[in-house]
Steps between C-alpha positions, in 0.01 A plus 500: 500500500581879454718670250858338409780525217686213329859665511727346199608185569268444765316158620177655589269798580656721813240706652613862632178686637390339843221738573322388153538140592380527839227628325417261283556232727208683751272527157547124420414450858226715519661606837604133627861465436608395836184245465665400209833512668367298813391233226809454379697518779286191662527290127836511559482304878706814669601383853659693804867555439547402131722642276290642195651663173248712301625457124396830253376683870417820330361756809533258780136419585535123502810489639317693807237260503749202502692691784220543699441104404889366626479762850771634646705159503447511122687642202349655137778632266324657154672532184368762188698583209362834519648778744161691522347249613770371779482850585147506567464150655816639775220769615226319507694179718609820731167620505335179620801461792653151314848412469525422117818521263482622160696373207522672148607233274361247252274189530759348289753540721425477851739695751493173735681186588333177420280345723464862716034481509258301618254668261540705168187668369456673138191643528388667137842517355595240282288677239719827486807212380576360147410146450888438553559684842140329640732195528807665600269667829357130571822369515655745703227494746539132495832504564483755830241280665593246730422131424130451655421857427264658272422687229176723426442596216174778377428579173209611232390219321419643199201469277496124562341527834183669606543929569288636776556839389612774273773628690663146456413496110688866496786393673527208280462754191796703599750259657406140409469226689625176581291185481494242768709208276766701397554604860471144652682381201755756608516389830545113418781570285681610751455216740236618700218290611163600433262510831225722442365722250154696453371829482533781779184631483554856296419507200662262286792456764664177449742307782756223488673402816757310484775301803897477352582124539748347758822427392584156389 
């Protein structure tokens, strides 16, 4: 969501105006984004005291949910190509009292050693990426879980599965989509089991969690 640039060279869309996404985001809602926040926070099974990375974080509001998930004993890290949007999601975690680091860097190229989360969530992301760098993120975000961990990934669907609304239809107009198989088909390629998928509940929001298998 919200306005972006493809810069030369570049794997994907990088949004640069927070306030406008925000926006959108509250539209899409219709007011509810920290219902829809909530939601995903619980598909993903946060506990007390995990370790969550949010993948693509833009302005911070689901890594506040998923702090507010994990407690005090917890830790959320987000990552966002964009440095509007880190900048934005630094006031609002300071706003809301929550100890939450910031990262600018790519989804393709996670600033963390392997194995580092419990949890990585990309929540409305993967759609911003080219077909290429969708599997480059997955496997990244693969390879900073632990073994037993898991992986949540939200998406829209597409035209393939039933829209609730026109906002969703919009959004799909402007930025495109990414339909459930190609993102569990993403997500099996690179090793990861498949334990749940289904929609969220907004719109034509589409989930697919997923555990990173023991070693062997």
């Amino acid at each position: 969501m919200g306005s972006g640039s493809v810069r030369p060279g570049s794997p994907g869309v990088i949004l640069h105006a927070p306030r406008r996404y925000d926006l959108e985001v509250w539209l899409f809602t219709l007011g509810r984004e920290r219902t829809l926040r909530r939601r995903i926070a619980a598909l993903a099974r946060l506990r007390e005291g995990e370790s969550v990375l949010d993948v693509g974080c833009g302005t911070g509001s689901l890594s506040i949910e998923a702090k507010r998930q994990v407690g005090a004993n917890g830790v959320v890290k987000g990552v966002d190509a964009s440095p509007e949007m880190i900048g934005r999601a630094i006031v609002k975690a300071r706003r809301a009292g929550l100890a939450i680091q910031f990262f600018n860097a790519t989804a393709q190229a996670l600033p963390f050693p392997a194995a580092r989360f419990d949890v990585a969530l990309c929540a409305l992301m993967l759609h911003h990426l080219s077909r290429k760098s969708r599997g480059q993120c997955v496997r990244e975000m693969c390879r900073v879980v632990k073994a037993g961990g898991r992986v949540l990934v939200v998406e829209f669907a597409g035209p393939a599965q039933p829209s609730t609304g026109i906002l969703a239809r919009l959004h799909r107009h402007r930025h495109g989509h990414v339909a459930t198989p190609e993102v569990t088909g993403l997500l099996q390629e690179a090793g990861l089991e498949i334990a749940e998928t289904g929609p969220v509940g907004f719109g034509d929001l589409q989930f697919a969690l997923v555990t990173v298998p023991q070693a062997t």
